[in-house]
PyMOL Python script that loads the backbone (N, CA, C, O; Angstrom):
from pymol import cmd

cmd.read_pdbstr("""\
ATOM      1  N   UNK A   1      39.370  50.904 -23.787  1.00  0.00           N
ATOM      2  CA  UNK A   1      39.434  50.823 -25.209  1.00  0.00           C
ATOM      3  C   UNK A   1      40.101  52.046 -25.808  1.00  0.00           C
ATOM      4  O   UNK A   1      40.751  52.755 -25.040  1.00  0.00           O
ATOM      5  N   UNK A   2      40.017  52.374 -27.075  1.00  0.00           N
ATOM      6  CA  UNK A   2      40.630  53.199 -27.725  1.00  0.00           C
ATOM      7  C   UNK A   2      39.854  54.506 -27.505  1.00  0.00           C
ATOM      8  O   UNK A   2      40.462  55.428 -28.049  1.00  0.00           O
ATOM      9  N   UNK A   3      38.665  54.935 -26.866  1.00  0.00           N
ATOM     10  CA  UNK A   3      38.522  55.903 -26.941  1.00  0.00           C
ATOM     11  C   UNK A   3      38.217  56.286 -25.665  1.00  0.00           C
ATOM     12  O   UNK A   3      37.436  57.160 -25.290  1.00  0.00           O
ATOM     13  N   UNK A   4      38.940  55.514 -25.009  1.00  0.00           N
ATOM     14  CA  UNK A   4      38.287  56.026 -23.226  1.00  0.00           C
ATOM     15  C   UNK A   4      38.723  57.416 -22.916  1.00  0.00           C
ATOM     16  O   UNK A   4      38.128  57.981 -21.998  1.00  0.00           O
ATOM     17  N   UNK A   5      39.842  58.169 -23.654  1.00  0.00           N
ATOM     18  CA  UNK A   5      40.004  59.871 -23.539  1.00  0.00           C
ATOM     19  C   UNK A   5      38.836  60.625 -24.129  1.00  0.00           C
ATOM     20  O   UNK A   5      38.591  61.828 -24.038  1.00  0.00           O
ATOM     21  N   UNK A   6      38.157  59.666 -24.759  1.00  0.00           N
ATOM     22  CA  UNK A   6      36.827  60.631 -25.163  1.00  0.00           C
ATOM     23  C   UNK A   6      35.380  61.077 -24.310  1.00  0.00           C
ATOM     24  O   UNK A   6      34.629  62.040 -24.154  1.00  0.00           O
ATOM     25  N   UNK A   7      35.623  59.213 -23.753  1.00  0.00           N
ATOM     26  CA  UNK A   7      34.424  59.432 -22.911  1.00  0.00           C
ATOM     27  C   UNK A   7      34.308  60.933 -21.899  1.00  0.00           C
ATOM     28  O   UNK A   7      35.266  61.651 -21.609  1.00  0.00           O
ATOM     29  N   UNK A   8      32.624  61.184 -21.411  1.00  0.00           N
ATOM     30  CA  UNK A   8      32.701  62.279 -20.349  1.00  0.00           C
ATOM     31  C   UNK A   8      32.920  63.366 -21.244  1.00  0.00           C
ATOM     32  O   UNK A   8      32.040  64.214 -21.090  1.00  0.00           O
ATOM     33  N   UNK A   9      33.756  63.673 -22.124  1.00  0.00           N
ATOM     34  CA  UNK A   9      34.090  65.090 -22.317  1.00  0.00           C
ATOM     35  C   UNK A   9      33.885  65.216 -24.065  1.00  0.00           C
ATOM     36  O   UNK A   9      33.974  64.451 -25.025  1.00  0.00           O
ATOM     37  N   UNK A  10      33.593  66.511 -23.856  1.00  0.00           N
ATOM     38  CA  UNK A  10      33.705  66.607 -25.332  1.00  0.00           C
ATOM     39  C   UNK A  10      34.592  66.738 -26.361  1.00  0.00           C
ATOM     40  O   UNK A  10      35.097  67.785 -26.766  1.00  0.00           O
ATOM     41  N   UNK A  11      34.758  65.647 -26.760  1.00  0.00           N
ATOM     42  CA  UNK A  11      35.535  65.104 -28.037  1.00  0.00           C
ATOM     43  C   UNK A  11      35.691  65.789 -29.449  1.00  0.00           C
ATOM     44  O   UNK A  11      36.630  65.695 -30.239  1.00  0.00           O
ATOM     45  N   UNK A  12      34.314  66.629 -29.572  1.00  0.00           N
ATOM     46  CA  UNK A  12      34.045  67.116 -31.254  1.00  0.00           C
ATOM     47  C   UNK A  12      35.239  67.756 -31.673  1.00  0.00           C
ATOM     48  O   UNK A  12      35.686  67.097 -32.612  1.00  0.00           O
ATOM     49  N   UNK A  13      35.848  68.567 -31.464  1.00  0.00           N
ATOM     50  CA  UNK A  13      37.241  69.333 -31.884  1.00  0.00           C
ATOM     51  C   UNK A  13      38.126  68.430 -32.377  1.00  0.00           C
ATOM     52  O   UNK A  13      38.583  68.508 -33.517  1.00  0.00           O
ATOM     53  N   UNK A  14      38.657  66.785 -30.871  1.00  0.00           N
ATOM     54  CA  UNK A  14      39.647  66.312 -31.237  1.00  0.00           C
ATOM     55  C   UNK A  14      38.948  65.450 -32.346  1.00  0.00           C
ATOM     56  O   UNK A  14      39.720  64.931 -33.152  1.00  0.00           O
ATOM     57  N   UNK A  15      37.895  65.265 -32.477  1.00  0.00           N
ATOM     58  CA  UNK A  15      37.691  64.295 -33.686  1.00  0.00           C
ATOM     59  C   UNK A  15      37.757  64.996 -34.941  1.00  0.00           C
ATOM     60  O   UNK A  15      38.219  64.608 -36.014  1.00  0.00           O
ATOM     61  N   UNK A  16      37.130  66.272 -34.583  1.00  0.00           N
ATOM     62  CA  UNK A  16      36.719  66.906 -35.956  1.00  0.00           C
ATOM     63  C   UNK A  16      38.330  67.556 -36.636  1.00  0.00           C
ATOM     64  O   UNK A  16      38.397  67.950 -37.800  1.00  0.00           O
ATOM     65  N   UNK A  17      39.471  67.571 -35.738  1.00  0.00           N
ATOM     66  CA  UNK A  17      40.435  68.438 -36.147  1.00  0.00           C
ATOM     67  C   UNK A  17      41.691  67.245 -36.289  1.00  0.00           C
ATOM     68  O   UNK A  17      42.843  67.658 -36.424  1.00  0.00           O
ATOM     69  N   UNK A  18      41.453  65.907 -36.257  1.00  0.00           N
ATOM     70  CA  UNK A  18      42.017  64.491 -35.775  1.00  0.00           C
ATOM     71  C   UNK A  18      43.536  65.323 -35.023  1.00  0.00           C
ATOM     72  O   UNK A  18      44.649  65.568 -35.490  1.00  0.00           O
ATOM     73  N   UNK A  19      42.862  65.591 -33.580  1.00  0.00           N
ATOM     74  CA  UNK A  19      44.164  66.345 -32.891  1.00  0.00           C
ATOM     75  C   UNK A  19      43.326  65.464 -31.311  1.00  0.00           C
ATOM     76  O   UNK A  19      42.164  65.476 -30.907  1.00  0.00           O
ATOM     77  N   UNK A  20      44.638  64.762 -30.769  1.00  0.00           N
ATOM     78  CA  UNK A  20      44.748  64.498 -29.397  1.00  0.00           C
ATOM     79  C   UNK A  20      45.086  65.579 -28.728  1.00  0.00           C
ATOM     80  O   UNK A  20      44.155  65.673 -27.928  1.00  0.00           O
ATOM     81  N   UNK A  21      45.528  66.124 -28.601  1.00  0.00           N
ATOM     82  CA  UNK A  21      45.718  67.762 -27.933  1.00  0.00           C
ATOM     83  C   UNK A  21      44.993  68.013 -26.884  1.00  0.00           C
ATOM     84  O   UNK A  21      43.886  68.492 -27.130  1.00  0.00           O
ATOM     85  N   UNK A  22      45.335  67.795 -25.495  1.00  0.00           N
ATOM     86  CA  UNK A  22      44.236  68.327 -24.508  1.00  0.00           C
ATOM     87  C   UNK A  22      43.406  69.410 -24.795  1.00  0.00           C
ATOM     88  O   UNK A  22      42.264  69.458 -24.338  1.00  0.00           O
ATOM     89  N   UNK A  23      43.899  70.340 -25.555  1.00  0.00           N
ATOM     90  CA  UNK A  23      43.065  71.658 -25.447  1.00  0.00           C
ATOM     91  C   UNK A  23      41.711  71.488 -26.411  1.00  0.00           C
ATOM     92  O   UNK A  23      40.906  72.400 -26.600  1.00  0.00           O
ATOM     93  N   UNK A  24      41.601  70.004 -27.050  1.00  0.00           N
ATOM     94  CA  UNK A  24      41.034  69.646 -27.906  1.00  0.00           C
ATOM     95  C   UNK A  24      40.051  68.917 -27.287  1.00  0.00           C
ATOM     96  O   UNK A  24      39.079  68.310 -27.735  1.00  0.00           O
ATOM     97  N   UNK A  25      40.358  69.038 -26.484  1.00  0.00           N
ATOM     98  CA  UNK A  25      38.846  68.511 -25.307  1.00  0.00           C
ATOM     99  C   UNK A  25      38.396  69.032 -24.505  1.00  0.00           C
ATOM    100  O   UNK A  25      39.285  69.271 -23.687  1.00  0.00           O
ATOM    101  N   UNK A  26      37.383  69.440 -24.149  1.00  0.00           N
ATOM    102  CA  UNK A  26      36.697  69.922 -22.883  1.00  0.00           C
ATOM    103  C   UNK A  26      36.144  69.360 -22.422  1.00  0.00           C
ATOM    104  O   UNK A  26      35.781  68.319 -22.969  1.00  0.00           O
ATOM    105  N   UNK A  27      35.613  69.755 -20.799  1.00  0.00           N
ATOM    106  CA  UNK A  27      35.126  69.059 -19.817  1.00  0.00           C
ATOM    107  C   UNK A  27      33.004  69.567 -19.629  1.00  0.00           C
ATOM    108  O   UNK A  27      32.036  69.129 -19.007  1.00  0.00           O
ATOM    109  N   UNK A  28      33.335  70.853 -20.749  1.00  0.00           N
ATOM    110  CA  UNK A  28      31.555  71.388 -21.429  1.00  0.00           C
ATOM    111  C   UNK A  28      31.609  71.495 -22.555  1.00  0.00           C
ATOM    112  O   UNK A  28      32.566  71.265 -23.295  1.00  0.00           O
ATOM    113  N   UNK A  29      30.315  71.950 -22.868  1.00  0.00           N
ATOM    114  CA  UNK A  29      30.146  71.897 -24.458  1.00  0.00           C
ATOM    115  C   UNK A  29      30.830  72.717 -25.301  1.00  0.00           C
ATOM    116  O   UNK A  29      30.748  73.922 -25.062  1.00  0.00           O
ATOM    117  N   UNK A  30      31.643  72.274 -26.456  1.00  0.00           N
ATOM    118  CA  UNK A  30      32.542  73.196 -27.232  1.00  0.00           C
ATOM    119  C   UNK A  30      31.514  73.667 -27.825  1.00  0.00           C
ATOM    120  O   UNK A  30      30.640  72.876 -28.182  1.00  0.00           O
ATOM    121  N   UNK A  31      31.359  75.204 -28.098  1.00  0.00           N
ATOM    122  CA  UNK A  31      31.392  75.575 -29.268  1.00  0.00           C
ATOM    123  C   UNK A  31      31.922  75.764 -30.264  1.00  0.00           C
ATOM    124  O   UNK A  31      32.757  76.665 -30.349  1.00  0.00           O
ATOM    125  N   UNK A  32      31.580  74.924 -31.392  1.00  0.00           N
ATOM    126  CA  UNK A  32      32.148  74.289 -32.475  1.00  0.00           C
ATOM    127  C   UNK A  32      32.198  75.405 -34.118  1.00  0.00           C
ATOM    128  O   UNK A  32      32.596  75.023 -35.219  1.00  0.00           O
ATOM    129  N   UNK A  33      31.607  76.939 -33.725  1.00  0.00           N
ATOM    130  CA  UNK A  33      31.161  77.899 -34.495  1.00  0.00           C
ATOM    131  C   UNK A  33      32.651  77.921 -35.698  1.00  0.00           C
ATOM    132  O   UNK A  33      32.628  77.869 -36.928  1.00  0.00           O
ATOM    133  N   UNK A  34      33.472  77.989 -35.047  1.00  0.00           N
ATOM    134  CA  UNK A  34      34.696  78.311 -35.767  1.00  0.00           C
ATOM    135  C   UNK A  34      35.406  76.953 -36.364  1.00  0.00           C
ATOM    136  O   UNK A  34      36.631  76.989 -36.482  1.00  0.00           O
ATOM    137  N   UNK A  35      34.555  75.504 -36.830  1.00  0.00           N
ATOM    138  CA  UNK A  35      35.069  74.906 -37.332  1.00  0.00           C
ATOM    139  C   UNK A  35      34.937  75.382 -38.922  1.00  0.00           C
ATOM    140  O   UNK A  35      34.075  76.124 -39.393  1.00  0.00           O
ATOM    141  N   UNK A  36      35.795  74.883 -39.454  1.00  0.00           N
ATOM    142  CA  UNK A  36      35.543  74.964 -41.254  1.00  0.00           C
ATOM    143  C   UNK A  36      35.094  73.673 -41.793  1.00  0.00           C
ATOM    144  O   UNK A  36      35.524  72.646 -41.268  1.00  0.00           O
ATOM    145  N   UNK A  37      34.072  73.593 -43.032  1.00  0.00           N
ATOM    146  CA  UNK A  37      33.339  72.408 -43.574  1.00  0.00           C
ATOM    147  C   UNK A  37      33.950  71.474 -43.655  1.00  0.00           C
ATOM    148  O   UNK A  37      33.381  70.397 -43.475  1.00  0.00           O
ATOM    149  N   UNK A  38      35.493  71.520 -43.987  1.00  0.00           N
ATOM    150  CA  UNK A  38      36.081  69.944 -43.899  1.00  0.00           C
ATOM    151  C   UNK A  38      36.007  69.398 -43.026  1.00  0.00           C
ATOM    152  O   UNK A  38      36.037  68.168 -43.073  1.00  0.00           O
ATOM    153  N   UNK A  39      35.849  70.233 -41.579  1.00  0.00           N
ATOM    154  CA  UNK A  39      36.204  69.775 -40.033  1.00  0.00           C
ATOM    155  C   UNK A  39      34.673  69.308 -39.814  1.00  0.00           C
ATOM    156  O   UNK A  39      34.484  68.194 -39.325  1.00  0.00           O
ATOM    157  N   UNK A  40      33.764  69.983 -40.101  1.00  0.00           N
ATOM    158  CA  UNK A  40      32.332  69.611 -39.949  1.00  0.00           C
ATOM    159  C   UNK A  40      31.799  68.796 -40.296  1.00  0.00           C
ATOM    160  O   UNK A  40      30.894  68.223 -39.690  1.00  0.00           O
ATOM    161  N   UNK A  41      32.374  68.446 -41.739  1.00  0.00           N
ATOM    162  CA  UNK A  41      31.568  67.064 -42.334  1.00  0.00           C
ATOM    163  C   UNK A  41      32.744  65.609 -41.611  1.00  0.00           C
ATOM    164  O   UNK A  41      32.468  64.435 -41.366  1.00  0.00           O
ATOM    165  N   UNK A  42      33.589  66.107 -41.514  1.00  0.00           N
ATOM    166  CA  UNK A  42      34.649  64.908 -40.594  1.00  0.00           C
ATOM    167  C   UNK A  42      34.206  64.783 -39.450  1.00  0.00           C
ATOM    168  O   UNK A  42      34.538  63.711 -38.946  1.00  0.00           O
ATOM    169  N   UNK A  43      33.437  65.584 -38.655  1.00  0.00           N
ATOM    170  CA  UNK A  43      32.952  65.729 -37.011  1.00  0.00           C
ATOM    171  C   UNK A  43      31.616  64.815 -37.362  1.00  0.00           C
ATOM    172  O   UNK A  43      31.226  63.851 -36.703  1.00  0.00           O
ATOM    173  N   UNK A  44      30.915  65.437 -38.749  1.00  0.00           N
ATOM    174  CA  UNK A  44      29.629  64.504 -38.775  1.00  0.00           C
ATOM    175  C   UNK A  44      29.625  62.831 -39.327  1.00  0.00           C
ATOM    176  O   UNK A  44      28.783  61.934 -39.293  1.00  0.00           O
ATOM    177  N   UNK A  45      31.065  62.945 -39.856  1.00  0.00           N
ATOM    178  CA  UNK A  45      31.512  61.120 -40.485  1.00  0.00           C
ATOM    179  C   UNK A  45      31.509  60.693 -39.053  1.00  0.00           C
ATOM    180  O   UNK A  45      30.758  59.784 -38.698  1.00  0.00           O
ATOM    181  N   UNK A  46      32.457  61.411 -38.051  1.00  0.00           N
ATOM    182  CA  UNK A  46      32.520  60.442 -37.052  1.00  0.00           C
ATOM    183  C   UNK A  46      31.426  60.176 -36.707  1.00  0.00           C
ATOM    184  O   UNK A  46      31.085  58.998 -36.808  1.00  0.00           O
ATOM    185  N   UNK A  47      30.503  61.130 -36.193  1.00  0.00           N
ATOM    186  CA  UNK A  47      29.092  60.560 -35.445  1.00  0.00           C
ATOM    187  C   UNK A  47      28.086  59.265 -35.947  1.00  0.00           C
ATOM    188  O   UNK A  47      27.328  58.528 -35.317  1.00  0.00           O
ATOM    189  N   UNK A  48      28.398  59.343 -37.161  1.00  0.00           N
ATOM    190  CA  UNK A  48      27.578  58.766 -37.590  1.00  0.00           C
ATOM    191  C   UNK A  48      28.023  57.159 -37.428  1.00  0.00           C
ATOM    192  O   UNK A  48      27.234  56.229 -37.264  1.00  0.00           O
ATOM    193  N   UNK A  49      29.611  57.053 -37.521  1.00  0.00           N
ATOM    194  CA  UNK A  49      30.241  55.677 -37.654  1.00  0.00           C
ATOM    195  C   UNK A  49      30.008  55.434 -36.117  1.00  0.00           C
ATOM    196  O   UNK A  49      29.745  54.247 -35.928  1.00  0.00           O
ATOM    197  N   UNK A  50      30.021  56.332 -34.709  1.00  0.00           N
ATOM    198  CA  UNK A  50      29.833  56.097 -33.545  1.00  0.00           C
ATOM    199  C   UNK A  50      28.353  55.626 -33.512  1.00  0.00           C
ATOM    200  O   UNK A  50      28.214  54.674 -32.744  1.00  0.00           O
ATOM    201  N   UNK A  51      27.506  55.918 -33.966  1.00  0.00           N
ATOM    202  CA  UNK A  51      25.923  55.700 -34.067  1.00  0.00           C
ATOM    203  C   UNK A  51      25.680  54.367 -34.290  1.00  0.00           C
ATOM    204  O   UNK A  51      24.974  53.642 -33.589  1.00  0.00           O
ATOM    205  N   UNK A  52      26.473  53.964 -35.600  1.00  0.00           N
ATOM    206  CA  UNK A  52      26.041  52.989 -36.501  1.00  0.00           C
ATOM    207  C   UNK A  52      26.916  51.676 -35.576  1.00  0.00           C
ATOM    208  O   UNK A  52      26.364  50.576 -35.542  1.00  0.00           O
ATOM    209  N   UNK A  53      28.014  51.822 -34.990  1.00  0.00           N
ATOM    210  CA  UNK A  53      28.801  50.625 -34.104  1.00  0.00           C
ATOM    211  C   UNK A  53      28.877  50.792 -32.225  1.00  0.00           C
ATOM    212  O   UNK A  53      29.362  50.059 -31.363  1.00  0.00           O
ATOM    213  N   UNK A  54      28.026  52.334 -32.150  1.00  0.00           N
ATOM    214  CA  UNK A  54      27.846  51.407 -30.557  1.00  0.00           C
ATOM    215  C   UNK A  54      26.466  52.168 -30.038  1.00  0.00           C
ATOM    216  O   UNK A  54      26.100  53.181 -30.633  1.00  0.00           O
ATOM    217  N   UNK A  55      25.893  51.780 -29.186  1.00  0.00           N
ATOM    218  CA  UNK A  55      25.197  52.464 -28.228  1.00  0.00           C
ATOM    219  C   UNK A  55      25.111  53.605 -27.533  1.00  0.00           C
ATOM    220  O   UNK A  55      26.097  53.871 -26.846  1.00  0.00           O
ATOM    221  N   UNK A  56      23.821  54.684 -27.509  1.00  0.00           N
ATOM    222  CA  UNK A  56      24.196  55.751 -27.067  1.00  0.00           C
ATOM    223  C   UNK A  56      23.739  55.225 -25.567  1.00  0.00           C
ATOM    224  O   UNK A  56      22.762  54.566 -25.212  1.00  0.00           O
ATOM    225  N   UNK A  57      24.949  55.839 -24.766  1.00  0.00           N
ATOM    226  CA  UNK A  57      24.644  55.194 -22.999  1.00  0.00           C
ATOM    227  C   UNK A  57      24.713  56.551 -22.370  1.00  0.00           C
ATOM    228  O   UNK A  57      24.925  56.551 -21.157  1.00  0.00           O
ATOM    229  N   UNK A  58      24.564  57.796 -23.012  1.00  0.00           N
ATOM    230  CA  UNK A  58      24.630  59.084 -22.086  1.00  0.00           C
ATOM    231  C   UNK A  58      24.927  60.422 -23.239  1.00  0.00           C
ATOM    232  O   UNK A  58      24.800  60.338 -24.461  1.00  0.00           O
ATOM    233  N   UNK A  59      25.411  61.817 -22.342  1.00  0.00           N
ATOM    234  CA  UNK A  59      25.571  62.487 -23.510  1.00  0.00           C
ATOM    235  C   UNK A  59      25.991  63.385 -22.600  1.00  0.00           C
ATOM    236  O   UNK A  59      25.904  63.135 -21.398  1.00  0.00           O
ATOM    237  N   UNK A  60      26.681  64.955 -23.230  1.00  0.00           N
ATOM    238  CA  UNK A  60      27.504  65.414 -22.190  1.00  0.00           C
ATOM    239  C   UNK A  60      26.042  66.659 -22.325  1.00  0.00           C
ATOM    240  O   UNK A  60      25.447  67.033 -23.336  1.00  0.00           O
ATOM    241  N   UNK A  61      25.876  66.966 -21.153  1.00  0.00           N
ATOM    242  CA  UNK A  61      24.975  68.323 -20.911  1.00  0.00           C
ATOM    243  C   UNK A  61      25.107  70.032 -21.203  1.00  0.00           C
ATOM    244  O   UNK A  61      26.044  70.516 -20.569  1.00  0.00           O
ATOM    245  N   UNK A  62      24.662  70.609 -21.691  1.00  0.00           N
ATOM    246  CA  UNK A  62      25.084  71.684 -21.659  1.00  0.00           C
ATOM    247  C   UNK A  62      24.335  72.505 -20.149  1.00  0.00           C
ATOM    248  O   UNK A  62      23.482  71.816 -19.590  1.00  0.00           O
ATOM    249  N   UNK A  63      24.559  73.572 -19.664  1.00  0.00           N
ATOM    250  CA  UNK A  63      24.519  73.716 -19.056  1.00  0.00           C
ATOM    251  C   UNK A  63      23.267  74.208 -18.704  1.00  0.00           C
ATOM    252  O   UNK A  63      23.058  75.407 -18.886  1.00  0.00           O
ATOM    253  N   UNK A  64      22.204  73.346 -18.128  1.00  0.00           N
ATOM    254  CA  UNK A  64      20.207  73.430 -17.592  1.00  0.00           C
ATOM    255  C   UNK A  64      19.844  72.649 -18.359  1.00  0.00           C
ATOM    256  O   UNK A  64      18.789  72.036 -18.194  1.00  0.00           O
ATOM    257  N   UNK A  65      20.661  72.465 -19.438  1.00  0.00           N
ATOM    258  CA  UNK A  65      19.885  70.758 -20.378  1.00  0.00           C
ATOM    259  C   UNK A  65      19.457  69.653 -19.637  1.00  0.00           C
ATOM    260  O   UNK A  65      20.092  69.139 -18.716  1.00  0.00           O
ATOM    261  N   UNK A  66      18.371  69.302 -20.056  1.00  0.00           N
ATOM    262  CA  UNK A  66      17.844  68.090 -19.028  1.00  0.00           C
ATOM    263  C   UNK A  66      18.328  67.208 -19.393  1.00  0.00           C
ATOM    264  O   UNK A  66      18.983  67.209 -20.435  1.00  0.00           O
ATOM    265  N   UNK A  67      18.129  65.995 -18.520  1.00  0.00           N
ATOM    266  CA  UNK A  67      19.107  64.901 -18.952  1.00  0.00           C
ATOM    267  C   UNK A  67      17.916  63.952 -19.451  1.00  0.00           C
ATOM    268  O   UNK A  67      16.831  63.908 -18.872  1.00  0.00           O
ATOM    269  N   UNK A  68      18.243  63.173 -20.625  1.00  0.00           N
ATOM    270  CA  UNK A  68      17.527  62.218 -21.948  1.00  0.00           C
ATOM    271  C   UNK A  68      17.667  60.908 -21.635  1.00  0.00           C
ATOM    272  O   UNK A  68      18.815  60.506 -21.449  1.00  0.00           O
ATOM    273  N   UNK A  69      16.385  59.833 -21.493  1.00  0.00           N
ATOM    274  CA  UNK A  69      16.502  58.819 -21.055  1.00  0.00           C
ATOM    275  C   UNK A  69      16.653  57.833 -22.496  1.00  0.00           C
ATOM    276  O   UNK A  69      15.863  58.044 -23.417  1.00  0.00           O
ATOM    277  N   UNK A  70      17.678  56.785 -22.626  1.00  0.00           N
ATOM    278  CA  UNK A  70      17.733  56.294 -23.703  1.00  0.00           C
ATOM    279  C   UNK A  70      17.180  54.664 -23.351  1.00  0.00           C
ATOM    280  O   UNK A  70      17.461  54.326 -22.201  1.00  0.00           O
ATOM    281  N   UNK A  71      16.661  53.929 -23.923  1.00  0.00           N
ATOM    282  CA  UNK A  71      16.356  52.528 -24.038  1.00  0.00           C
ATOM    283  C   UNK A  71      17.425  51.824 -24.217  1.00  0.00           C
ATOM    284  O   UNK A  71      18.360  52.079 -24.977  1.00  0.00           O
ATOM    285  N   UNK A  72      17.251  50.644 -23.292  1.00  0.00           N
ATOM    286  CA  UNK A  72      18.537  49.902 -23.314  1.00  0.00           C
ATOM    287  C   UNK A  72      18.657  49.240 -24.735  1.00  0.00           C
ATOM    288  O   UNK A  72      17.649  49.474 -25.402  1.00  0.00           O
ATOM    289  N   UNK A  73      19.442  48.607 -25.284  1.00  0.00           N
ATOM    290  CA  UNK A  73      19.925  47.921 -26.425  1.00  0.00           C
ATOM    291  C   UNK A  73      19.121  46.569 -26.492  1.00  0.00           C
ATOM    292  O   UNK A  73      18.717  46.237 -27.606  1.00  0.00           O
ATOM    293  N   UNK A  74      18.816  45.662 -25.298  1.00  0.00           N
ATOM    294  CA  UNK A  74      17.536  44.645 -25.517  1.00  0.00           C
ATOM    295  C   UNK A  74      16.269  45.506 -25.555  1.00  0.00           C
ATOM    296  O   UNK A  74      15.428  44.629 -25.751  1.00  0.00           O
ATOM    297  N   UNK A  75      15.900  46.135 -25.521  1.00  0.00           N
ATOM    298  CA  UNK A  75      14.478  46.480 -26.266  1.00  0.00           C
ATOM    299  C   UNK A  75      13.898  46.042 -24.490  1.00  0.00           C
ATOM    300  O   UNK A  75      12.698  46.138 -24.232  1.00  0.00           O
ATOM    301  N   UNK A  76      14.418  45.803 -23.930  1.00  0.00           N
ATOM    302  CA  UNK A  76      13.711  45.974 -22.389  1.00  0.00           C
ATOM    303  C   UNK A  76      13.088  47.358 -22.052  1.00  0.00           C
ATOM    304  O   UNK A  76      12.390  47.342 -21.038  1.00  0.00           O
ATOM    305  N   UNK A  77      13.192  48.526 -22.678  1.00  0.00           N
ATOM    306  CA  UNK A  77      13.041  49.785 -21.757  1.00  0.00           C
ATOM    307  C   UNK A  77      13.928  50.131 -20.599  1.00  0.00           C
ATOM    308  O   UNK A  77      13.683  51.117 -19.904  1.00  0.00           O
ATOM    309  N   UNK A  78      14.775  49.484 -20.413  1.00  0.00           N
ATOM    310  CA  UNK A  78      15.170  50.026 -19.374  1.00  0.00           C
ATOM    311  C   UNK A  78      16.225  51.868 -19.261  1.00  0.00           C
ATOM    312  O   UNK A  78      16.391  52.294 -20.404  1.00  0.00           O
ATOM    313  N   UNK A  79      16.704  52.611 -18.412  1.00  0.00           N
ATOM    314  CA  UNK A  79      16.823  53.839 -18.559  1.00  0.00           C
ATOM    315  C   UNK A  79      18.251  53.443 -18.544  1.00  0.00           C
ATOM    316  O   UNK A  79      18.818  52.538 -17.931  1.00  0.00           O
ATOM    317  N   UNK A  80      18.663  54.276 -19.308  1.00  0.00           N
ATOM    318  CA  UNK A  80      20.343  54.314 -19.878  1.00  0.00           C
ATOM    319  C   UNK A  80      20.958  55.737 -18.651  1.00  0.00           C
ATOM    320  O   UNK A  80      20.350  55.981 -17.609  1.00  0.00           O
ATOM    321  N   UNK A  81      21.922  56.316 -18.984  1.00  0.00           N
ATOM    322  CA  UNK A  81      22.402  57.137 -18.165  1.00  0.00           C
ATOM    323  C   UNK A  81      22.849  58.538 -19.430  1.00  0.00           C
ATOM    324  O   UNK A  81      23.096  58.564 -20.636  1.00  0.00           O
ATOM    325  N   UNK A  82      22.766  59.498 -18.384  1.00  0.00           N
ATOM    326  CA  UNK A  82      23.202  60.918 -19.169  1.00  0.00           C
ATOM    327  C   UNK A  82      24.329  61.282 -17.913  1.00  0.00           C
ATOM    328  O   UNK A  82      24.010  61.289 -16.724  1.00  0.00           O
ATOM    329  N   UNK A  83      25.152  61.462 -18.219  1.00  0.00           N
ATOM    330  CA  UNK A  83      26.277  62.542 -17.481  1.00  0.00           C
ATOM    331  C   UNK A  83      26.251  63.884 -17.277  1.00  0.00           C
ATOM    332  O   UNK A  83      26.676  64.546 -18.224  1.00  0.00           O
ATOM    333  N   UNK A  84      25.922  64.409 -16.436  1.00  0.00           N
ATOM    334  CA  UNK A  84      25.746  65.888 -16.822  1.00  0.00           C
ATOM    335  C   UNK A  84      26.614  66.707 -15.627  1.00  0.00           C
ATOM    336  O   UNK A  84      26.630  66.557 -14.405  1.00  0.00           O
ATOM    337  N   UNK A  85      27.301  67.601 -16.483  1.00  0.00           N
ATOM    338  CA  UNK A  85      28.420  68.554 -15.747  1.00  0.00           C
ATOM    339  C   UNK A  85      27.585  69.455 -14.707  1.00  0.00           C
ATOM    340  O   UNK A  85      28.166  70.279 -14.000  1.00  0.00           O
TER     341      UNK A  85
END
""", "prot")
cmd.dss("prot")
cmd.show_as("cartoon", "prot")
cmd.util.cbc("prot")
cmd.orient("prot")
């Protein structure tokens, strides 16, 4: 789909800065300290439109972060997956 360069890695920069730019992705957690509020509240539009139209199925780890079990989308319980670097 359209965002399969996102999956796995962290995306927040290229979303928050609307830049495809490899350097706009990482493979760990960006620190995002040096965005400016336009970029922040655009980083937080996206999340929210990602929230509201798909499923969270994982999340990228920072580094000793434990990994978070999510409920499947039927309301089965079943354990979703976390990716962790």
């Amino acid at each position: 789909g359209p965002y399969e360069d996102l999956a796995g890695r962290d995306a927040s920069r290229a979303l928050a800065t609307f830049s495809l730019n490899k350097d706009a992705f990482k493979d760990e957690v960006d620190d995002l300290s040096d965005l400016d509020s336009f970029q922040v509240e655009s980083l937080d539009n996206w999340e929210q439109q990602f929230k509201e139209k798909y499923d969270t199925v994982g999340k990228l780890l920072k580094p000793g972060e434990q990994p978070t079990e999510y409920p499947d989308s039927d309301g089965d319980g079943a354990e979703g997956h976390a990716k962790n670097n």
